[in-house]
ZAMARTI-845427 format. One line per 5 residues: number of its first residue (from 0); their letters; for each residue z, x, y of N, C-alpha, C, CB. Coordinates in Angstrom, 1 decimal, padded with zeros to 4 digits, m for minus. Atoms other than C-alpha are relative to their C-alpha. Glycine has a CB too. Example, Ala and Ser with C-alpha at 12.3 -4.5 7.8 and 13.67 -1.06 7.14 Angstrom:
0	as	000.0 000.9 m001.2 007.8 012.3 m004.5 000.0 000.9 001.2 001.2 m001.0 000.0  000.0 m000.9 m001.1 007.1 013.7 m001.1 000.8 m000.8 001.1 m001.4 000.4 000.5;
//
This chain:
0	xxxxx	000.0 000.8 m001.2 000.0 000.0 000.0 000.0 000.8 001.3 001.2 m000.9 000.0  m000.2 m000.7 m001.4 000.6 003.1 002.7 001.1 m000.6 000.3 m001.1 m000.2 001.1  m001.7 000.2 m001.0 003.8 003.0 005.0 m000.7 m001.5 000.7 000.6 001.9 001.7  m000.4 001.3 000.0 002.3 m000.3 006.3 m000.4 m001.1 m000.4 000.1 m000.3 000.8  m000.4 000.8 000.6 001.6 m002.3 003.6 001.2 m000.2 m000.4 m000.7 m000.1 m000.7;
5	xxxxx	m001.9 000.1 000.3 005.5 m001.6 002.2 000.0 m000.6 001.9 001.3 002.3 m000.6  m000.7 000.3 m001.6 006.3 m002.3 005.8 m000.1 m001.6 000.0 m001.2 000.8 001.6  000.5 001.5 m000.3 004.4 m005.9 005.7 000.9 m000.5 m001.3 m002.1 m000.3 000.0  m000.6 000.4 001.4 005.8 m006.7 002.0 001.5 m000.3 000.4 000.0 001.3 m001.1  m001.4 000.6 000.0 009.4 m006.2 003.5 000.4 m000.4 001.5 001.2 001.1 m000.5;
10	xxxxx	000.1 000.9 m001.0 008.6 m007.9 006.8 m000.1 m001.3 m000.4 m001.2 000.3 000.8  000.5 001.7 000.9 007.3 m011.2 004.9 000.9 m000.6 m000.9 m001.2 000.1 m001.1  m000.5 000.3 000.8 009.4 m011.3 002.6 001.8 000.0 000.3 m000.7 000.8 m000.8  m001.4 m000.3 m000.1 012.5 m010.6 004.6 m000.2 m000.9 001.6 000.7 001.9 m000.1  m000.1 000.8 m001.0 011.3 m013.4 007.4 m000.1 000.8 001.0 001.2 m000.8 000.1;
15	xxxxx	m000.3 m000.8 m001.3 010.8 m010.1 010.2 m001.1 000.6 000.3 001.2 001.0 000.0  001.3 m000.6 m000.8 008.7 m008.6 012.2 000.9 001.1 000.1 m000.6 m000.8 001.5  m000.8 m001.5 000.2 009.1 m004.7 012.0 m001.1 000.5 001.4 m000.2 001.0 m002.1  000.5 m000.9 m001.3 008.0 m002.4 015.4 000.3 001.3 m000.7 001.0 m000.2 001.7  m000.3 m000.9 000.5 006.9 000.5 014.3 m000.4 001.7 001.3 m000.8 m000.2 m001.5;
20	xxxxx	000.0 m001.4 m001.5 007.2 004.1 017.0 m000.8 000.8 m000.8 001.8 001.0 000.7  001.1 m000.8 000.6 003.7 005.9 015.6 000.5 001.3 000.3 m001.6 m000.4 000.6  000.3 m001.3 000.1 004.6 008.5 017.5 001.5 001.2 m000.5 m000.6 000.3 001.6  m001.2 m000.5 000.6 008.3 009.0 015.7 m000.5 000.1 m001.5 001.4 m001.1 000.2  000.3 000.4 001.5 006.2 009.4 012.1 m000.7 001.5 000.3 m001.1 m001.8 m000.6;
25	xxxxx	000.3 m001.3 m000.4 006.4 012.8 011.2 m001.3 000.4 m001.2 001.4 001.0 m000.1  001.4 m000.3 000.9 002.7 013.8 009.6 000.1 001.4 m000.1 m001.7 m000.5 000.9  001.2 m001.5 000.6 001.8 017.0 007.8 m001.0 m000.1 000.7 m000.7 000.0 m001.8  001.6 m001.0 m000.5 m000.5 019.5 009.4 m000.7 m000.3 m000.5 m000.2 001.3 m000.1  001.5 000.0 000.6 m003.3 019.1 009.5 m000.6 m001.8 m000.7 000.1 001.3 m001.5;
30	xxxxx	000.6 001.1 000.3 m003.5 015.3 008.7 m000.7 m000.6 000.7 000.7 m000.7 m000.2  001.0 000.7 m001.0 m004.4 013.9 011.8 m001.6 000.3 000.0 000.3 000.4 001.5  001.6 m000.1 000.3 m007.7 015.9 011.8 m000.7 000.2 m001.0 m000.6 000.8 000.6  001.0 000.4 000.9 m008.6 015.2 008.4 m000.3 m001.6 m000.3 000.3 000.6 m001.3  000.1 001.2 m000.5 m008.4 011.7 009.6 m001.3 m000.1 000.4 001.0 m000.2 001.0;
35	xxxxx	000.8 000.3 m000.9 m010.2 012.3 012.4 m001.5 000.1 m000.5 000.2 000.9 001.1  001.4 m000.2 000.9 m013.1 013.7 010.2 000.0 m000.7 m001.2 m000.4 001.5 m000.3  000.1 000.6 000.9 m013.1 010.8 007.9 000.2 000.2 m001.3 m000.8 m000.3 000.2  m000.1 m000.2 001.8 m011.6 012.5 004.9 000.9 m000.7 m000.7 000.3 001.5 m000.5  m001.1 001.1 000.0 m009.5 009.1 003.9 m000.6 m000.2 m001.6 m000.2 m001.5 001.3;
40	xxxxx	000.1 000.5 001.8 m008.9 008.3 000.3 m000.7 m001.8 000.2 002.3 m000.2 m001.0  001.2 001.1 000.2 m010.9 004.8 m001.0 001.0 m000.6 000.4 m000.8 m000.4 m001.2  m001.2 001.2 000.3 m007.3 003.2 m001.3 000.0 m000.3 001.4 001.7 000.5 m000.7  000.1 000.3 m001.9 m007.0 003.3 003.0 m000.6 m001.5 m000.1 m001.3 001.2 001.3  000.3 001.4 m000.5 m009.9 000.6 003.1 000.5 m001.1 m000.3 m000.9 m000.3 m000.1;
45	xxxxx	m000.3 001.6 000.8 m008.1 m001.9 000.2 001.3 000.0 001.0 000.3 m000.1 m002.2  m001.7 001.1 m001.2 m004.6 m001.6 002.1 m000.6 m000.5 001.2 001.7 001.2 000.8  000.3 000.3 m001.1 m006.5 m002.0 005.4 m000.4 m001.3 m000.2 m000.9 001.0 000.7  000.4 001.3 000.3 m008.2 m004.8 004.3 000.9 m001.3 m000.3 m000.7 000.0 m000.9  m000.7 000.4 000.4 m005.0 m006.1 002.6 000.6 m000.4 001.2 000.4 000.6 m000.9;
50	xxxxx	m001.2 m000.2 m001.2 m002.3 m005.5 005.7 m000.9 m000.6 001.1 000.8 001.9 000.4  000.4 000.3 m001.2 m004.7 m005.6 008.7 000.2 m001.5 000.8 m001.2 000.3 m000.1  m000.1 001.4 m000.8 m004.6 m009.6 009.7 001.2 m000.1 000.4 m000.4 m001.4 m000.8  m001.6 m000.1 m000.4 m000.9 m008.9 010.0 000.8 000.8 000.9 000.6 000.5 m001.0  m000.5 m000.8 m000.2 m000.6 m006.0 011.7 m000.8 000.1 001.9 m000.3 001.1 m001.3;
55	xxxxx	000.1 m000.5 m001.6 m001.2 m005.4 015.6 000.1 001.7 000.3 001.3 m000.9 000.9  000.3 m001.5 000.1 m002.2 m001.9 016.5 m000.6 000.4 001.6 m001.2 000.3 m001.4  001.1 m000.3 m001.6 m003.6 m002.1 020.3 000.1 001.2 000.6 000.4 m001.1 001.4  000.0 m001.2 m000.7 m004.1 001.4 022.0 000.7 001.3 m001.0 000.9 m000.4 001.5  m000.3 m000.9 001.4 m003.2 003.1 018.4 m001.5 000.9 m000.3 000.3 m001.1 m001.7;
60	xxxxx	001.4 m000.6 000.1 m005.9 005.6 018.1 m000.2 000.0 m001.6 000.0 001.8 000.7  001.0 000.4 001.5 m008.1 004.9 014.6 000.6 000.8 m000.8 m001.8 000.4 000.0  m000.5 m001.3 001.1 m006.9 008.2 012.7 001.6 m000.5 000.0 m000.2 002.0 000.7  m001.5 000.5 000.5 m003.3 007.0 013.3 000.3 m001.1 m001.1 000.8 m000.6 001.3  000.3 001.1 000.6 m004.1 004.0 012.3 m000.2 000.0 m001.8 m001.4 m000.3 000.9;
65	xxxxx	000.8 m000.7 001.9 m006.2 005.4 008.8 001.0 000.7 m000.6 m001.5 001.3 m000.1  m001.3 m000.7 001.0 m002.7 007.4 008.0 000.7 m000.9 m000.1 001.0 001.3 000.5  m001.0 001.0 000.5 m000.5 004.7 007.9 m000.3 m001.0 m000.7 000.6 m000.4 000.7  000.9 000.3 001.1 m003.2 003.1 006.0 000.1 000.3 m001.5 m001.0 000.5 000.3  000.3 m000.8 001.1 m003.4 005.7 003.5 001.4 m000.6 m001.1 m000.1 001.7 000.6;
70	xxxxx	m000.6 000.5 001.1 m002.0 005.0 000.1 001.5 001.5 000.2 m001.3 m000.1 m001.9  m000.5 m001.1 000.3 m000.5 008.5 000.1 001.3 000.6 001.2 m001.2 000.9 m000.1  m001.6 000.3 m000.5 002.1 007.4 002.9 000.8 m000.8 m000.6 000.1 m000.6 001.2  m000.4 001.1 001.3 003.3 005.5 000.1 001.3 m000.8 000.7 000.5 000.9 m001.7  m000.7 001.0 m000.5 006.2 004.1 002.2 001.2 m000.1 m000.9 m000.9 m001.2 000.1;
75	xxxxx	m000.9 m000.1 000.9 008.1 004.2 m000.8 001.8 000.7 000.4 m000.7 000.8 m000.8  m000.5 m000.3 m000.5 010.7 006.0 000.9 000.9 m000.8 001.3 m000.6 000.9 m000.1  m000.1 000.7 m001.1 011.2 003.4 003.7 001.3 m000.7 m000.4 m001.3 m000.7 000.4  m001.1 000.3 000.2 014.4 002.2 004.0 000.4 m001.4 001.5 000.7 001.6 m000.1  m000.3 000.5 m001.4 016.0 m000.7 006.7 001.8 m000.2 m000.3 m001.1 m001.6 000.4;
80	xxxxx	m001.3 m000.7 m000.6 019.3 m000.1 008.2 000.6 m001.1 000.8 m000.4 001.4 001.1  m000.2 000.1 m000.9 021.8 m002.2 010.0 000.0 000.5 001.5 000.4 m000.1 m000.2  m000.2 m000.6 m001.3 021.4 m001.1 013.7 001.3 000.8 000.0 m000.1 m001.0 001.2  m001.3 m000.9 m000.4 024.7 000.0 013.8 000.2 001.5 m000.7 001.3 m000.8 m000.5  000.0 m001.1 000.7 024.2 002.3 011.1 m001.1 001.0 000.0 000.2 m000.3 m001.2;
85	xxxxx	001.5 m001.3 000.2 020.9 003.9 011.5 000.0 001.1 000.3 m001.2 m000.1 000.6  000.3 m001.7 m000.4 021.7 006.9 013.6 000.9 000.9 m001.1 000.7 000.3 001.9  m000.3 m001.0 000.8 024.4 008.2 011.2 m000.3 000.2 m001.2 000.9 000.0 000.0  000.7 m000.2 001.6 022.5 007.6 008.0 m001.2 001.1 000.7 m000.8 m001.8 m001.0  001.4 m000.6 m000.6 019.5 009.1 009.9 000.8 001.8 000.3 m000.6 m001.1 001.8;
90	xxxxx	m001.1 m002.0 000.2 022.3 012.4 010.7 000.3 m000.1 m001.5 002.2 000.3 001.1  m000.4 m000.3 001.3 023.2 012.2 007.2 m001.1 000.6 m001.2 000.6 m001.4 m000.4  001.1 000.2 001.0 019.9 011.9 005.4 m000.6 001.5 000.6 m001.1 m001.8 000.2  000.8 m001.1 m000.2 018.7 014.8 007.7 000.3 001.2 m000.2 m000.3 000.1 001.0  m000.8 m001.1 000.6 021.1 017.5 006.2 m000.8 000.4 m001.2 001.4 m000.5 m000.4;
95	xxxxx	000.8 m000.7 000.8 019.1 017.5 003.0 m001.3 m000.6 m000.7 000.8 000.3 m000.9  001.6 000.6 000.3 015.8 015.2 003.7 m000.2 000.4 001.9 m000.2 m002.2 m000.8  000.0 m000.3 m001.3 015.1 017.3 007.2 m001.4 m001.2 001.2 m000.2 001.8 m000.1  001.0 001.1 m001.0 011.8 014.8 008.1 000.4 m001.1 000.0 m001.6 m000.3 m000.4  m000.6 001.4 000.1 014.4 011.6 007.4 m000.2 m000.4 001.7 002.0 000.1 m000.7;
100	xxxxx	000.4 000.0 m001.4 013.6 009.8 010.9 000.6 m001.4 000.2 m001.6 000.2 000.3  000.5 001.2 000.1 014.2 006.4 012.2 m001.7 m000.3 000.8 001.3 m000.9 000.5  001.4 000.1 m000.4 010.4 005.1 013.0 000.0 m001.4 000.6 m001.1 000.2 m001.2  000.0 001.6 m000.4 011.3 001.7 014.1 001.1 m001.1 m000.2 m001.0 m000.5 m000.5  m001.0 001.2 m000.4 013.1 m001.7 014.6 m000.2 m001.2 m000.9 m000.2 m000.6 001.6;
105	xxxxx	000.0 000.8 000.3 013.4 m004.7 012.6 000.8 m001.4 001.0 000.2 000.5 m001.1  m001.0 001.5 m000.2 014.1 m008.5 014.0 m000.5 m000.6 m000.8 000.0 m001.0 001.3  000.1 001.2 000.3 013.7 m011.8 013.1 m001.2 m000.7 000.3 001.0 m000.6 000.5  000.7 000.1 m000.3 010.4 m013.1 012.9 m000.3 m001.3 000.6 m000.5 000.4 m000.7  000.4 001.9 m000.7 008.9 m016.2 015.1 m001.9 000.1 m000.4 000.5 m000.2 002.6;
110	xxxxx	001.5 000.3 000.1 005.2 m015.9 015.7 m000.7 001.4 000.0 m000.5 m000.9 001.2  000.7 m001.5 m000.3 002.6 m013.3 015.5 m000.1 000.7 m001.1 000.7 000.8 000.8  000.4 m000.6 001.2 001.9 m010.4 013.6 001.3 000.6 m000.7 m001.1 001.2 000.3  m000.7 m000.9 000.3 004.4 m008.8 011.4 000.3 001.6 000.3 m000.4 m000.1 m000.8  m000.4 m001.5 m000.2 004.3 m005.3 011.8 m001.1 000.4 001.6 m000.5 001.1 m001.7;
115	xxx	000.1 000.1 m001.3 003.8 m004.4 015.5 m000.4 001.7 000.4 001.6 m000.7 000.6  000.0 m001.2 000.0 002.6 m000.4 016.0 m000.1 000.1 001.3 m000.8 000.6 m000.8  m000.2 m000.6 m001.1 003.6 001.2 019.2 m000.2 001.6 000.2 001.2 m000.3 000.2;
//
């Protein structure tokens, strides 16, 4: 699914709309410009196709866009946090997972798209 199909899965499924901070998502070198030069696994277009009617992305440049796409952000790792707790799990987790990050916000969903990229 990529970091935002999981994203949409536990947006939908957990009634919320998730805001995600593109530019708090820490990429391996060298990804962006094998982005930029179209070297994207096949799986990108099925999640894009899958997630996209969900997802709002306005002024996200395309290659950002195609990594969080990609299957191989697998998302798997994604985790959601009371607010209260996120910054010290986020110090905790970064002791011996140093790219642990928070990348965004969860509310309560009303209208619109699910997952919201900023």
């Amino acid at each position: 699914f990529g970091l935002l199909g999981h994203s949409l899965e536990m947006a939908r499924g957990g009634g919320a709309t998730v805001v995600i901070e593109s530019g708090n998502i820490p990429f391996l070198p060298g990804v962006r410009a094998l982005a930029e030069m179209g070297l994207l696994p096949e799986g990108m277009y099925r999640n894009r196709k899958y997630a996209e009617p969900f997802v709002m992305a306005d002024g996200i440049p395309l290659e950002i866009q195609d990594t969080l796409y990609d299957p191989q952000t697998s998302g798997g790792l994604l985790i959601a946090v009371d607010p209260n707790d996120a910054d010290a799990l986020a110090e905790t987790m970064q002791k011996t997972v140093p790219d642990a990050c928070r990348i965004g916000t969860v509310s309560e969903y009303s209208n619109g798209p699910h997952i919201i990229l900023h």
